[in-house]
C-alpha positions as CSV (number, residue, x, y, z in Angstrom):
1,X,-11.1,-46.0,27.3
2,X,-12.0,-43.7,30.1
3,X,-8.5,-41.7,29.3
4,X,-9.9,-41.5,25.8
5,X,-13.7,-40.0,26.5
6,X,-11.8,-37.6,29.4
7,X,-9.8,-36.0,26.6
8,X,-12.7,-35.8,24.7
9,X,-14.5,-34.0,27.5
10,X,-11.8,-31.1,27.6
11,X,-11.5,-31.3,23.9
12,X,-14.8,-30.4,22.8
13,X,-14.9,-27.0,24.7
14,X,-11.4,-26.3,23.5
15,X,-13.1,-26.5,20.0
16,X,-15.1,-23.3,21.0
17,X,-12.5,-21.3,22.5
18,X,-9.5,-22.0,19.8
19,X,-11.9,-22.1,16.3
20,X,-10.8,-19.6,13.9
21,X,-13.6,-16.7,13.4
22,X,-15.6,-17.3,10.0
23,X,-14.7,-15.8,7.0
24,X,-16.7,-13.4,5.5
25,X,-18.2,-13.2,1.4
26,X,-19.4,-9.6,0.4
27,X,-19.8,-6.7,-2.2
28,X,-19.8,-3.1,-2.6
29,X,-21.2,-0.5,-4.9
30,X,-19.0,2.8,-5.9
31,X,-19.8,5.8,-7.3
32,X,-17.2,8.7,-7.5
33,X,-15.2,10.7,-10.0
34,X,-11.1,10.7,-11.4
35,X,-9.1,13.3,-9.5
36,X,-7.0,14.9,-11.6
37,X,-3.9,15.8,-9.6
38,X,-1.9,17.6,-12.2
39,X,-3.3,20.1,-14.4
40,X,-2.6,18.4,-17.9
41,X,-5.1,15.7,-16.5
42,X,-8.2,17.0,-17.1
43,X,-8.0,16.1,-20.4
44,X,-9.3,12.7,-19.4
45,X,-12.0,14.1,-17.0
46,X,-15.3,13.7,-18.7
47,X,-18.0,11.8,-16.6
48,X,-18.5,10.2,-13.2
49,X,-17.2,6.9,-12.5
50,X,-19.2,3.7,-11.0
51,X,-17.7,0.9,-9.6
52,X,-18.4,-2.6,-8.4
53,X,-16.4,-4.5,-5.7
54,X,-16.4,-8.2,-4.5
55,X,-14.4,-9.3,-1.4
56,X,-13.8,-11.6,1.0
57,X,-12.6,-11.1,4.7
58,X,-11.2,-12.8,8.1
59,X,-10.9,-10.9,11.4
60,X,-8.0,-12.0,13.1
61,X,-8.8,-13.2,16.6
62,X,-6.1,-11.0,18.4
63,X,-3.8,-13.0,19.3
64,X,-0.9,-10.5,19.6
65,X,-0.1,-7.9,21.2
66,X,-0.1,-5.6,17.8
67,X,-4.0,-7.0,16.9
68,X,-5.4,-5.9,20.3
69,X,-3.4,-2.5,19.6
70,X,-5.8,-2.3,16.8
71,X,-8.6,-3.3,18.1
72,X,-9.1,-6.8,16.2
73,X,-8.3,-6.0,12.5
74,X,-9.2,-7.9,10.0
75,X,-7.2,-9.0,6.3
76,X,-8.9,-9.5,3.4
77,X,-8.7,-9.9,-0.1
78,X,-10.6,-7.8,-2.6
79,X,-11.3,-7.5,-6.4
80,X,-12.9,-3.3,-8.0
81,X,-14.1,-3.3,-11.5
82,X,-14.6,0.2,-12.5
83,X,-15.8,2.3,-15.5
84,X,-13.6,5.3,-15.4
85,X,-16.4,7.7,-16.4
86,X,-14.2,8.3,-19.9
87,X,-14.6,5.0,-22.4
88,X,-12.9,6.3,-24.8
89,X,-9.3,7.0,-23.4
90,X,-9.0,4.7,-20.0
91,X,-11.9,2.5,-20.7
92,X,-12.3,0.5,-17.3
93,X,-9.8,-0.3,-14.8
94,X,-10.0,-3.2,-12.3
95,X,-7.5,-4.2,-9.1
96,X,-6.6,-7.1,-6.8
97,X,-5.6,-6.0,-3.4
98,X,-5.0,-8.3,-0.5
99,X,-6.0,-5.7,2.4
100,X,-5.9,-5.0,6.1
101,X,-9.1,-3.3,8.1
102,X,-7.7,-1.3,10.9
103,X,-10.1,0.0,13.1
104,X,-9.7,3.7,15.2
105,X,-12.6,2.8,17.3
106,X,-14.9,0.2,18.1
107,X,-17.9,-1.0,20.3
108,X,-19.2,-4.8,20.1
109,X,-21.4,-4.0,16.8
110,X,-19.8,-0.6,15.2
111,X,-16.2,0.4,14.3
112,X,-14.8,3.6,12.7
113,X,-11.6,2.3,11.0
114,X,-8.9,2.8,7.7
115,X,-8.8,-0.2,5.4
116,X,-4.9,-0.2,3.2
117,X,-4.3,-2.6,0.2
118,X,-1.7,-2.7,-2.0
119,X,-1.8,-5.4,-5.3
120,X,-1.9,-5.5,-8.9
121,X,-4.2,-3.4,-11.4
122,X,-4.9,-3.7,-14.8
123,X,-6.0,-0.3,-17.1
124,X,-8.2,-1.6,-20.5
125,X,-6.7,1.7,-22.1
126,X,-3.5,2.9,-21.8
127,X,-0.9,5.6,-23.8
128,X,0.1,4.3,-27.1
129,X,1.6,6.7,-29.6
130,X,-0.9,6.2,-32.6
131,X,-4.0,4.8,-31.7
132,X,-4.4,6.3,-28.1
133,X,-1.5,9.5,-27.4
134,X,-4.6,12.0,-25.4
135,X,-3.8,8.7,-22.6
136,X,-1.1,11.1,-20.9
137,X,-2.1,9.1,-17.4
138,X,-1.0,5.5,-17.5
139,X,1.8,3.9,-20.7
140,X,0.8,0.3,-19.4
141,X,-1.8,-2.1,-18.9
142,X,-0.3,-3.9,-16.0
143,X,0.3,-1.7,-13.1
144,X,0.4,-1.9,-9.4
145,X,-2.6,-0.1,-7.1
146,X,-2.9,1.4,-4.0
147,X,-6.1,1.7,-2.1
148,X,-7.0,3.7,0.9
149,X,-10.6,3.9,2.4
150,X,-12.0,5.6,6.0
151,X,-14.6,3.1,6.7
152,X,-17.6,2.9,8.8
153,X,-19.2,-0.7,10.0
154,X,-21.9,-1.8,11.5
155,X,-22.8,-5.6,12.3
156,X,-26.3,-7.3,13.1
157,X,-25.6,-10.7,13.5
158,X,-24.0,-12.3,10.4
159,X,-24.6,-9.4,8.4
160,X,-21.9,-6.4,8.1
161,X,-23.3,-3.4,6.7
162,X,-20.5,-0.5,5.7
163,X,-20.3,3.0,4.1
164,X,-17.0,4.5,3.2
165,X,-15.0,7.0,1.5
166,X,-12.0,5.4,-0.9
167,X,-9.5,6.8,-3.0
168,X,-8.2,4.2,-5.3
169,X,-4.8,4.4,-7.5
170,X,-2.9,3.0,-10.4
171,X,0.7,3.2,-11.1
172,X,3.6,1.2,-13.1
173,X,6.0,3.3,-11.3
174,X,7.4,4.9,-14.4
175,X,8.4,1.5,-15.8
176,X,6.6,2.8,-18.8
177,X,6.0,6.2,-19.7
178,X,3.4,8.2,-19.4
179,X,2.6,7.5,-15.8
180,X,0.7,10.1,-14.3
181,X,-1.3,8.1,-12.1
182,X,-4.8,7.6,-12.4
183,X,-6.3,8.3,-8.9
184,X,-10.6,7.2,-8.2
185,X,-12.8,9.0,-5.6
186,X,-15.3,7.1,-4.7
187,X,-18.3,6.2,-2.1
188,X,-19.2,3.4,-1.2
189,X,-22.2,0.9,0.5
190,X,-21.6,-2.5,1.2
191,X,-22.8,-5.2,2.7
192,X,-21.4,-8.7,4.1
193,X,-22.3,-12.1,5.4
194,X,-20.5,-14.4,8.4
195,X,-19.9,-18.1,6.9
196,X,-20.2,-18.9,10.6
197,X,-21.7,-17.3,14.1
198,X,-19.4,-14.3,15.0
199,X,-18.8,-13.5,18.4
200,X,-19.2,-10.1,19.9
201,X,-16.0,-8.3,19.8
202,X,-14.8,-8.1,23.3
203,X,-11.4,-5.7,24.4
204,X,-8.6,-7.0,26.0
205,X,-5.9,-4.2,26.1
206,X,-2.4,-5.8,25.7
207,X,-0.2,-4.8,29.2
208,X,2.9,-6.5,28.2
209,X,6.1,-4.8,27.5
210,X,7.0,-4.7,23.6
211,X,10.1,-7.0,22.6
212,X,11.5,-4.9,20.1
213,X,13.7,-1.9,21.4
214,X,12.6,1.8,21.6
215,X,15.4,2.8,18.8
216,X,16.7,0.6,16.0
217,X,18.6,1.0,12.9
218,X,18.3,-0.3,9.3
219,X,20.6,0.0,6.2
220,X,18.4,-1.3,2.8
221,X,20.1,-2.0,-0.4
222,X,16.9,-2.3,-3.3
223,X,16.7,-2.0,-7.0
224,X,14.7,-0.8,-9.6
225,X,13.6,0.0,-13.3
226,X,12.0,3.3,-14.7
227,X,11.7,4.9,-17.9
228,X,12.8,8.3,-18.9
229,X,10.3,10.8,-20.8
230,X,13.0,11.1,-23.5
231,X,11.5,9.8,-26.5
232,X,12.6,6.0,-27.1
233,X,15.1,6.0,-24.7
234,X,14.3,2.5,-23.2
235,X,14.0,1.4,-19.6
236,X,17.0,1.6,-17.3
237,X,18.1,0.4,-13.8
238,X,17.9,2.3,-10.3
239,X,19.7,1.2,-7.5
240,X,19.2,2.6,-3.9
241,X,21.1,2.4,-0.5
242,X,18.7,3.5,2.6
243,X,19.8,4.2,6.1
244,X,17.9,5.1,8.7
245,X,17.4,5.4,12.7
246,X,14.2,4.6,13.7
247,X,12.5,6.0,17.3
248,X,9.4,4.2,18.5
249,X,6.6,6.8,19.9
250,X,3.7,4.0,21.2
251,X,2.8,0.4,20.9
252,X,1.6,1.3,16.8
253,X,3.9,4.0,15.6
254,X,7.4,5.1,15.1
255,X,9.6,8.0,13.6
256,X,12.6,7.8,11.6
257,X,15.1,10.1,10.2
258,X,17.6,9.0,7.5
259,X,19.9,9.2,4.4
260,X,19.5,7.7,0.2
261,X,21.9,7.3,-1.8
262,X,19.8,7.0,-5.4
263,X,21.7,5.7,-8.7
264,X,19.1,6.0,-12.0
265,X,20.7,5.6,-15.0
266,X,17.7,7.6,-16.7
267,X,19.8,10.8,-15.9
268,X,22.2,10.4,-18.6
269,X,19.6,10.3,-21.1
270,X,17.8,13.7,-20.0
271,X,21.3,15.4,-19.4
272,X,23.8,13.9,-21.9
273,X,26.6,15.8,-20.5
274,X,26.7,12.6,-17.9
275,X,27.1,9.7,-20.9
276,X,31.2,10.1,-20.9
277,X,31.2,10.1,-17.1
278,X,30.9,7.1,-14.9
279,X,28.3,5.4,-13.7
280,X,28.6,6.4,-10.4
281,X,28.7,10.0,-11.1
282,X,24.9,9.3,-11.3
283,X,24.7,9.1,-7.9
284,X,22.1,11.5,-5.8
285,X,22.1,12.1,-2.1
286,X,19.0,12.7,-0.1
287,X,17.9,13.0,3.3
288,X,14.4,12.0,4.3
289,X,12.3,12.0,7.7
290,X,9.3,9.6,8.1
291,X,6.8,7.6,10.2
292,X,5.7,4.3,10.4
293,X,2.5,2.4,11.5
294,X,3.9,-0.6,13.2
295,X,1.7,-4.4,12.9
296,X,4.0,-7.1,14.4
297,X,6.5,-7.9,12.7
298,X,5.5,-5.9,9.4
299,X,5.1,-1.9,9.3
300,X,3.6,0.5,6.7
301,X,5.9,4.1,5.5
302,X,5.3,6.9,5.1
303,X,8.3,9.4,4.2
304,X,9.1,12.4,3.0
305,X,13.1,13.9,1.8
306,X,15.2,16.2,-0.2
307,X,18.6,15.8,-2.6
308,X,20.8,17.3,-0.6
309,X,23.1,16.8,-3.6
310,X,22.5,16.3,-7.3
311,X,25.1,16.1,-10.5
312,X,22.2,17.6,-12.0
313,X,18.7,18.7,-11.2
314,X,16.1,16.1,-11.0
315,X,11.9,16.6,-12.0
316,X,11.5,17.7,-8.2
317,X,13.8,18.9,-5.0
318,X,11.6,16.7,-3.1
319,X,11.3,13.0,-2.8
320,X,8.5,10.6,-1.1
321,X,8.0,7.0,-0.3
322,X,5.5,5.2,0.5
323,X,6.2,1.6,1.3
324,X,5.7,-1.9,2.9
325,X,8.7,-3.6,5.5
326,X,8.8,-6.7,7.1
327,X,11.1,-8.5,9.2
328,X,12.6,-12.4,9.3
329,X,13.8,-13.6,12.1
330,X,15.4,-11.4,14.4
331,X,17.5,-8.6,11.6
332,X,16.3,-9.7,8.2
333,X,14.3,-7.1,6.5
334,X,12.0,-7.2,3.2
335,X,11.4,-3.9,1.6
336,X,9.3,-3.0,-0.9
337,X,8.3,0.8,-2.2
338,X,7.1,3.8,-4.4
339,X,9.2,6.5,-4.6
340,X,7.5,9.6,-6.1
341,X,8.0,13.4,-6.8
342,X,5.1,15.0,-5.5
343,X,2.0,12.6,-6.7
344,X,4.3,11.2,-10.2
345,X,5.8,7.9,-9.6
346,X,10.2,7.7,-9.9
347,X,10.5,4.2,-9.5
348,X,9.5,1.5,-7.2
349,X,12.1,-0.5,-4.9
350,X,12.3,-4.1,-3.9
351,X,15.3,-5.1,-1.5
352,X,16.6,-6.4,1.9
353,X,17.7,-4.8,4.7
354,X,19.4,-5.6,7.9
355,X,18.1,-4.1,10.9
356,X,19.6,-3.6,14.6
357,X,19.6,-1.9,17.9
């Protein structure tokens, strides 16, 4: 008995120290505009756009060594409805986003920070060829969304009051044509409430040396579908080999340089001078440099390339990707991306990787 109430006794403060931190309800309100980022857009620019958000959130308690780099981010999970200031045409858009809060600075009740999400969005109105052809922005109603928002917070007790600027996009990655992109600019207030007493945020900086290696290499084989703007030409297959060299800088960030090997079987159908050649004739070559925000054992990409070789010339000499990786176990890699020309979508990629140093 007295071994039982002496465990208790070191139990109960452990209960303090080890409890998760509370999770978090909120909302916000948005008001903004559609950016139109190609010129044949504006056609679907008439008003301002309003938006409402709801979300709910869970700073993580740093832990590891890539959470006190950031200062104690947070992940959430968020849902926008939005009218897109044009009823007619788009009608309203809405998006699911899981999210991470990553904050540049930060005292015990303020932070400046960048909240990322990436998830699934869903357009009321998109293209269709008799009933709605002025949509040039978005040929599906399922789509995948970005969001992006610099983010100022301020606590007072259980209470989380923010202000922000967002930009907020929608994309089937050419899977179905027209995809433009539809792209929201928005400001935002919000406000949130603690399900549980928060402590003050409190700064440990992390002094141990980082496990992974300061250069590493990765080769990527992913696929994809897209969709050609020929006329009824169907959806066809993509396949991509990635590899790169990858140089960490600091404790969040690295720098890559590397070479693609694209195969999109949408070229024969724009240049049918490739349907009596093979397959692999298809084939594209690109170079690309890029940078990476390191968290653990996941990292976000940014990159940026040219075809150093083409059989034939593609919409753009430039390619970029933008893109999520994540490692199992010690060489494993998960990779998933949008590769784009300029601010158009060319396809998305989802593969593995195997990654070394």
């Amino acid at each position: 008995m007295r071994r039982l109430f002496t465990g208790l006794a070191f139990a109960f403060p452990l209960v303090g120290v080890c409890a998760d931190p509370p999770w978090s309800v909120g909302a916000r309100a948005s008001y903004g505009f559609l950016w139109p980022h190609r010129p044949s857009s504006w056609i679907l620019v008439e008003d301002h756009s309003a938006a409402a958000e709801i979300f709910v959130e869970r700073e993580l308690r740093a832990e590891h060594g890539w959470q006190r780099d950031y200062l104690g981010p947070s992940y959430g999970f968020a849902f926008l409805y939005a009218g897109m200031g044009n009823p007619q045409r788009i009608g309203a858009a809405m998006r699911f986003v899981p999210y991470l809060h990553l904050p540049f600075t930060r005292g015990q009740r303020s932070s400046l920070g960048m909240q990322v999400g990436w998830g699934i969005g869903f357009v009321e109105k998109p293209y269709d060829r008799t009933e709605n052809n002025k949509q040039i922005a978005i040929g599906s109603q399922l789509n995948g969304s970005m969001h992006l928002m610099l983010q100022y917070r301020l606590r007072l007790g259980r209470t989380l009051l923010s202000t922000g600027v967002a930009i907020d996009h929608w994309s089937n990655g050419s899977v179905a044509l027209p995809n433009l992109g539809l792209n929201l600019i928005t400001a935002n207030l919000g406000v949130g409430y603690a399900l549980g007493e928060v402590q003050p945020y409190v700064h440990v900086a992390d002094t141990t040396i980082l496990p992974r290696p300061r250069r590493e290499q990765t080769v990527v084989a992913a696929f994809g579908i897209n969709e050609t703007a020929r006329p009824l030409s169907g959806q066809h297959s993509v396949f991509v080999v990635t590899g790169q060299v990858q140089w960490r800088l600091t404790r969040k960030s690295s720098v890559a340089t590397g070479i693609d090997l694209f195969n999109k079987g949408t070229l024969a159908t724009l240049h049918p001078e490739l349907e009596e050649q093979s397959r692999l004739s298809y084939t594209q070559l690109g170079v690309h440099g890029g940078y990476a925000l390191g968290l653990g054992r996941g990292e976000m990409m940014f990159q940026i390339g040219m075809y150093a070789y083409s059989p034939v010339p593609d919409e753009s000499l430039f390619f970029h990707r933008v893109g999520l990786r994540y490692r199992f176990g010690k060489h494993l890699v998960a990779h998933v991306a949008l590769k784009t020309h300029y601010a158009v979508a060319d396809h998305w990629e989802f593969g593995l990787g195997y990654r070394w140093n």
